[in-house]
N, C-alpha and C positions, 0 to 999 in steps of 0.2 A: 401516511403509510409507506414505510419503506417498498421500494420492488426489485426486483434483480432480473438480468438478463445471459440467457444465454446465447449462444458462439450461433450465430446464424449459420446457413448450411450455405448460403450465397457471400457470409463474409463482408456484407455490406457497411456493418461499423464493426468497430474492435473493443466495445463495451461488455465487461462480464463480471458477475459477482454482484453485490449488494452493494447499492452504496454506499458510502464512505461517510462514516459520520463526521469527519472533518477534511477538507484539504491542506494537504501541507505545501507552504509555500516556503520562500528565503526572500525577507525584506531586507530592500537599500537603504538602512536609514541613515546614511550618511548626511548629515545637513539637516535633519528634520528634526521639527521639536518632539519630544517623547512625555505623556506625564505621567507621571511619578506617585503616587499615593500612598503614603507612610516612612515611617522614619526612623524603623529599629532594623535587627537582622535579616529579617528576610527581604527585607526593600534596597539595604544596601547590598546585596547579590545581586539584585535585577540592576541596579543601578551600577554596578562594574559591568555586567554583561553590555546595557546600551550600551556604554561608553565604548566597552571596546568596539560595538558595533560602528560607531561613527555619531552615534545621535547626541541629539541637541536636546539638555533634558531639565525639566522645570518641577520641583521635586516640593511638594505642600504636606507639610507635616506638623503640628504646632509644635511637637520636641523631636529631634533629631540624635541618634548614637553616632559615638565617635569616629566610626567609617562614614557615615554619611558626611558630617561635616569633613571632613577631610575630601571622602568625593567633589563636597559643593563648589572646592579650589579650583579644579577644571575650567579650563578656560569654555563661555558659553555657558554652564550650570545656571542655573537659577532655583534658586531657594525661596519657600513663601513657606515663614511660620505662623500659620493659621488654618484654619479647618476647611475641607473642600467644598469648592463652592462648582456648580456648573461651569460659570462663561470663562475658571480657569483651563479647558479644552479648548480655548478657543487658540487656532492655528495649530493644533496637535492632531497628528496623524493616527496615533495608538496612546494609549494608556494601560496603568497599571494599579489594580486596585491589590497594597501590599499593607493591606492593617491587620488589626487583632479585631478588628468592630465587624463584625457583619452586617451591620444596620450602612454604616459607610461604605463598605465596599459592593453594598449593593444600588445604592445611588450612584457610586461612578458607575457603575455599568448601566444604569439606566438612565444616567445624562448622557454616556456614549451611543447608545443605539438613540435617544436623539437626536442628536449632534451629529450622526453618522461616521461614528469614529470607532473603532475595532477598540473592546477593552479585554483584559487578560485582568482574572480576577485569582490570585494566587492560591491553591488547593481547594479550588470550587468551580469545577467546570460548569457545571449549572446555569451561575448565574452570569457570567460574561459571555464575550462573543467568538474569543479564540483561545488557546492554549499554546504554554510556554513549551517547548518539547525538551527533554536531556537533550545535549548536544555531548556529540564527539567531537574534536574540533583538530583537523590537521589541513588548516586551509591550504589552500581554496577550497579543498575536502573538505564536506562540512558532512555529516551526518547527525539529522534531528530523530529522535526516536519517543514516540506519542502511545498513550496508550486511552485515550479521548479520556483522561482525569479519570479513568476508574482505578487506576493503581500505580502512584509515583514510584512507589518502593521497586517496582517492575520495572518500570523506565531508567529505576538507575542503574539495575542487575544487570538489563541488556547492555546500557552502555559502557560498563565493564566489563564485559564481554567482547564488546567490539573495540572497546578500546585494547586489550591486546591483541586483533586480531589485523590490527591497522598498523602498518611499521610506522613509527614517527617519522620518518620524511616523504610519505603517501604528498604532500602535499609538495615538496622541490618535486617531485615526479610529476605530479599534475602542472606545475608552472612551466616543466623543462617540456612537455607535448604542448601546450596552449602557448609559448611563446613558437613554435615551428610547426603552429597546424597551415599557416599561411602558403609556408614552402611546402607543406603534404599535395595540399590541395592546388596548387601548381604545376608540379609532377606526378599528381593520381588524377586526371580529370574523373575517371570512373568513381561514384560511390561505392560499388563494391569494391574495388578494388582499395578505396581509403578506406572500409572498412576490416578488412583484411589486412592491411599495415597497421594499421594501428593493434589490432589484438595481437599483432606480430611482436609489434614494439614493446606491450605491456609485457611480453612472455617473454623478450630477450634480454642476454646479457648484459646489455646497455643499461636497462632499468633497475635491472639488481643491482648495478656498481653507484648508482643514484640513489634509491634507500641505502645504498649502506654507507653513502655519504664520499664513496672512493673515486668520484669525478671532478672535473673542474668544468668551469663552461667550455673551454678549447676541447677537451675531450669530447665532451656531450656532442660538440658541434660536428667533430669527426667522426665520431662514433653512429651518428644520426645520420650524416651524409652517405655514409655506406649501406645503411640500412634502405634509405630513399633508390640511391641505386640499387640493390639490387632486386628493389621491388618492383624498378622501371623495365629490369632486365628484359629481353626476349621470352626468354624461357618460363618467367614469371607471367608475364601477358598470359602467354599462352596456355598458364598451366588452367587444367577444368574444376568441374568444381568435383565434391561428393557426399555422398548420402551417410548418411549416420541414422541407423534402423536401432530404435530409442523406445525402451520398454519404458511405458508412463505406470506398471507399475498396478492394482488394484482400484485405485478412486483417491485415496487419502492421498494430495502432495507431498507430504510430507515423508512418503515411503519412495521418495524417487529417489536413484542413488545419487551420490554427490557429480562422480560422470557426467549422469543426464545431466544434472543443473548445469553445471556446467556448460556441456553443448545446446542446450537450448540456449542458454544466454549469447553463443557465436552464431545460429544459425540466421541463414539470410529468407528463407522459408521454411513452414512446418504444414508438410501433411501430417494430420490428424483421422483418428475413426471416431464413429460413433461414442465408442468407449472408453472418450478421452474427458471428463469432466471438466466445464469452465475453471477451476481451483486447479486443475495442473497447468492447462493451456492461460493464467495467469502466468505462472513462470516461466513464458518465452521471452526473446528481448521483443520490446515491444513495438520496435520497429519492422520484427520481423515480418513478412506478408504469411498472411495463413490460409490453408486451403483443407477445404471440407471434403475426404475421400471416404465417408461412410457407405457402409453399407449393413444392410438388413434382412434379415433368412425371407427369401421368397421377395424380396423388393429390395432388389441391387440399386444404389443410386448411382455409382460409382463403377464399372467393371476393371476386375483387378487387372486385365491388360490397358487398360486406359491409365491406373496408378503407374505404372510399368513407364510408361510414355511420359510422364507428366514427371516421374522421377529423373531421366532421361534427360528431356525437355530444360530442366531446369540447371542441371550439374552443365549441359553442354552449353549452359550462358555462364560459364565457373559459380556459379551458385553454392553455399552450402545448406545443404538440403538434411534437417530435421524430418527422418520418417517415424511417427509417433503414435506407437499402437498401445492400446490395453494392457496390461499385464508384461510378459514377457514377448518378444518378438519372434519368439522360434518355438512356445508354443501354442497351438490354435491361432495362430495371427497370419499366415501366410510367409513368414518373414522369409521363409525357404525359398519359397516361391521368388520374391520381387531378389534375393541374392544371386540366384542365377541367371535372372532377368540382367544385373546390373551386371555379373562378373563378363556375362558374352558380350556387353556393350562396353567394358573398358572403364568401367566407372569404379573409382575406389568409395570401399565403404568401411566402415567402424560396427558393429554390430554392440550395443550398449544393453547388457540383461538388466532387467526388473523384475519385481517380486511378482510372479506369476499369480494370478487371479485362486487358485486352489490355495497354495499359502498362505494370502492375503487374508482370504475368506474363515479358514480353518484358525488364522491366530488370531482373528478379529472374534471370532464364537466360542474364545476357546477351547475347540477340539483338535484333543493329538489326533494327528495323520496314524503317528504309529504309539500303538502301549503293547506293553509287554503282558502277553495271553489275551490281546483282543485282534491285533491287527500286525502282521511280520512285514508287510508289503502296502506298498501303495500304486495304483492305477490312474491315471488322469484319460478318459473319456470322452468323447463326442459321438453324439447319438443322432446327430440333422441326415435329414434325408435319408436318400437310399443308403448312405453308408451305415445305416443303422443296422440294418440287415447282415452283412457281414461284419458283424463283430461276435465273438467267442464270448455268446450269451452265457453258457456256462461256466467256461473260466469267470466271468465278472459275478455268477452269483454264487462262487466257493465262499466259506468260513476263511476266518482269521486273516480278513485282508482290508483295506479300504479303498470303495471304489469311488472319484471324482468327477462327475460328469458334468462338462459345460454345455453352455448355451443347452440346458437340461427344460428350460420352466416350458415350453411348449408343449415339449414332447414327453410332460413328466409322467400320463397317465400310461402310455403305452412302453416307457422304460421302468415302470413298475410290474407290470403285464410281462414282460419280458424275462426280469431276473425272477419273478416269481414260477411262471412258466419253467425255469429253468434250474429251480433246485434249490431259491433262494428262501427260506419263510417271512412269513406276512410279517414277524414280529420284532424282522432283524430290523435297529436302530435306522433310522436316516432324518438328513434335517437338511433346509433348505437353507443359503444364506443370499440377503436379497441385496443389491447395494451393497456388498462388504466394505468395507473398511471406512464409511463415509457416515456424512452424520444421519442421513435418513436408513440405517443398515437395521432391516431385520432378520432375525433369526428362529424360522419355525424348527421345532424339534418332537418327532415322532417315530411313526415306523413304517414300513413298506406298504403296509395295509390301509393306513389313513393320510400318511403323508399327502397324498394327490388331494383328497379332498381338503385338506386343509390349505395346502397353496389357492384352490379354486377359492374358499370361502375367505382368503384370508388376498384375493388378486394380484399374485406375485406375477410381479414384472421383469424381464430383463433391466440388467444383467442379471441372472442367481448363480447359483450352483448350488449341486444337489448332491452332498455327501451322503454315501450306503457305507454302513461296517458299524460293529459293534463300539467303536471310535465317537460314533453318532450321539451317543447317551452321555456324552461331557456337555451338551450343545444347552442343557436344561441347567446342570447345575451350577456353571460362573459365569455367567453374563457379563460380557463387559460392561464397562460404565457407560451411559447412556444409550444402549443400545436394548433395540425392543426384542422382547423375548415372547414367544405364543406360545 
């Protein structure tokens, strides 16, 4: 039974999501014997690929096509025309089951798991032990792209896709940093600090004149020497670090802007809230340290002058510091708040929007915010606590408007109370959206009069939101795909 884990609040390990139905590694097989199983097309492709791997490869097929024998020239080949037998695995690291027989290729794989030998059984993940992935290939750059054998046709799209997304000399770039990480790590004894040159180095001019092929090693070397200084500079030392306040956006990672991805991928810590789902906090770099700064209506774990501190805290060890909120950071998130925190403490920030949690929610259910003769305006809301009290009950329960209320699902039966009280009828549309944009997201759609009960009978949880306006009654007729509809 698979299980998944989420982001502990103590941070104790850094395991999150489902596991992984396969791991991907990169084998050395340089030197190794490889075997081989079949002797037409598709076995000579695997059998160019070993080779260029380095492997030492023993290739049993009783008839062989014209690439194979021509591969079998390779110095090291070994050819055996005859049918597979077992104790031919013997001193082989991996194997390759490449026939047309599936009665064959399923005896190598079950000579290999007992012989304890990884086999790759070609377009049948099922029955071997590992998988071939697409490769992209701009060595040392290697990118394998898997899609656990349920859709090769997939695995080739991607990899043409990233195939031009890869400049062809990604790979002189990778050899010209790995032949002077020695001299990095020489004059950076700090980690951070060599982790900070080096994103420097990927961003500067140096590196561009290297894909595009307009250096020579004297250059490089010069070029690189400067860069080394001037990271050793004083003024480098000493520079701090800063906070980048990073909208994660509704739930779906997938709706994070390219930005974010971005700075998560450079930050050296991410505070996080509650309302960060393990599937975005997946897209940090992974080395980064994380820190759990939730908090919850009526059980703070966290006090937002303590985030304050700990933001602080971290930038004045030059840190760069990922602060990672829900939705958007400026609003309902405090982001206001921890900006003026930072500006009077000297700390520079980046302020990164995301798709605010009403947006999120409304195009995930799809309902317009606004239509022409239901709603001219749109409101975003919060109803917690005594602030609930002074809000312009009236204005929120006018016609031809849409009003959005977060952090809504507690306090749904007394802000129904409220717009009713206030002018609003029992009959006006509203629907709840619960989890939006994620795969457990549902979508109750009613009206002011039962809505509440239906959140009660139906135990809607944080996060929701509770859309009010005649906007409300799209919420029943397109459902998105897979999303549960009441």
């Amino acid at each position: 039974m698979r299980q998944s884990y989420e982001w502990p609040e103590d941070n104790s390990v850094t395991i999150n999501g489902d596991f992984v139905d396969y791991l991907p590694v990169f084998l050395d097989l340089r030197g190794q014997r490889v075997l081989l199983v079949g002797g037409g097309a598709v076995a000579a492709r695997k059998a160019a690929l070993l080779q260029a791997a380095g492997a030492t490869l023993r290739i049993v097929a009783p008839r062989r096509c014209g690439e194979i024998e021509l591969l079998c020239t390779q110095p090291g080949t070994e050819y055996l025309a005859v049918a597979f037998e077992p104790a031919q695995l013997a001193g082989c690291v991996l194997a390759i089951a490449a026939t047309d027989t599936a009665d064959v290729n399923a005896r190598v794989a079950a000579a290999g798991r007992a012989a304890g030998v990884w086999v790759n059984v070609v377009d049948e993940q099922s029955t071997g032990s590992c998988l071939m992935p697409s490769i992209v290939d701009r060595s040392p750059v290697i990118v394998a792209i898997g899609t656990g054998g349920a859709s090769p046709t997939l695995a080739r799209r991607l990899r043409a896709s990233i195939e031009a997304l890869l400049p062809e000399r990604m790979g002189e770039l990778a050899r010209a940093a790995g032949a002077r990480r020695g001299r990095v790590r020489a004059a950076l004894p700090a980690l951070t600090a060599r982790q900070r040159f080096w994103e420097e180095f990927f961003d500067s001019a140096l590196a561009q004149q290297i894909l595009a092929g307009a250096s020579n090693a004297a250059d490089i070397d010069a070029g690189f020497d400067a860069l080394v200084d001037a990271a050793r500079a004083p003024q480098a030392a000493a520079r701090g670090g800063a906070v980048w306040l990073i909208g994660a956006g509704p739930g779906d990672p997938d709706l994070l802007t390219l930005r974010a991805q971005q700075l998560l991928q450079q930050c050296d810590v991410v505070l996080y809230d509650r309302l960060v789902p393990a599937v975005v906090l997946a897209r940090v770099r992974r080395d980064a340290e994380r820190v759990f700064v939730g908090k919850e209506p009526g059980r703070h774990r966290t006090t937002q002058q303590r985030i304050h501190e700990l933001l602080i805290e971290h930038t004045g060890r030059g840190r760069r510091v990922a602060r990672l909120k829900g939705g958007d950071p400026m609003v309902f998130a405090r982001g206001g708040e921890e900006l003026l925190a930072l500006a009077q403490a000297g700390v520079p920030v980046i302020v990164v929007p995301g798709v605010t949690a009403a947006l999120g929610a409304a195009s995930s259910a799809r309902i317009p915010l606004t239509h022409r003769g239901a709603a001219q305006s749109v409101c975003f809301v919060t109803a917690m606590g005594e602030a609930a009290a002074a809000l312009d009950w009236r204005a929120l329960a006018a016609p031809l408007q849409t009003v959005v209320f977060y952090m809504g699902a507690a306090q749904l039966p007394q802000i129904v109370a409220r717009l009713v009280e206030h002018g609003a009828p029992p009959e006006r549309p509203a629907a709840i959206v619960e989890h939006a944009t994620l795969a457990d997201q549902r979508v109750l759609a009613g009206h002011l009069r039962d809505i509440a009960a239906q959140a009660a009978t139906a135990t809607v949880r944080s996060p929701a939101l509770l859309i009010v306006g005649d906007v409300a009654q799209f919420a029943g007729l397109a459902p998105a795909v897979g999303v549960k509809t009441a």
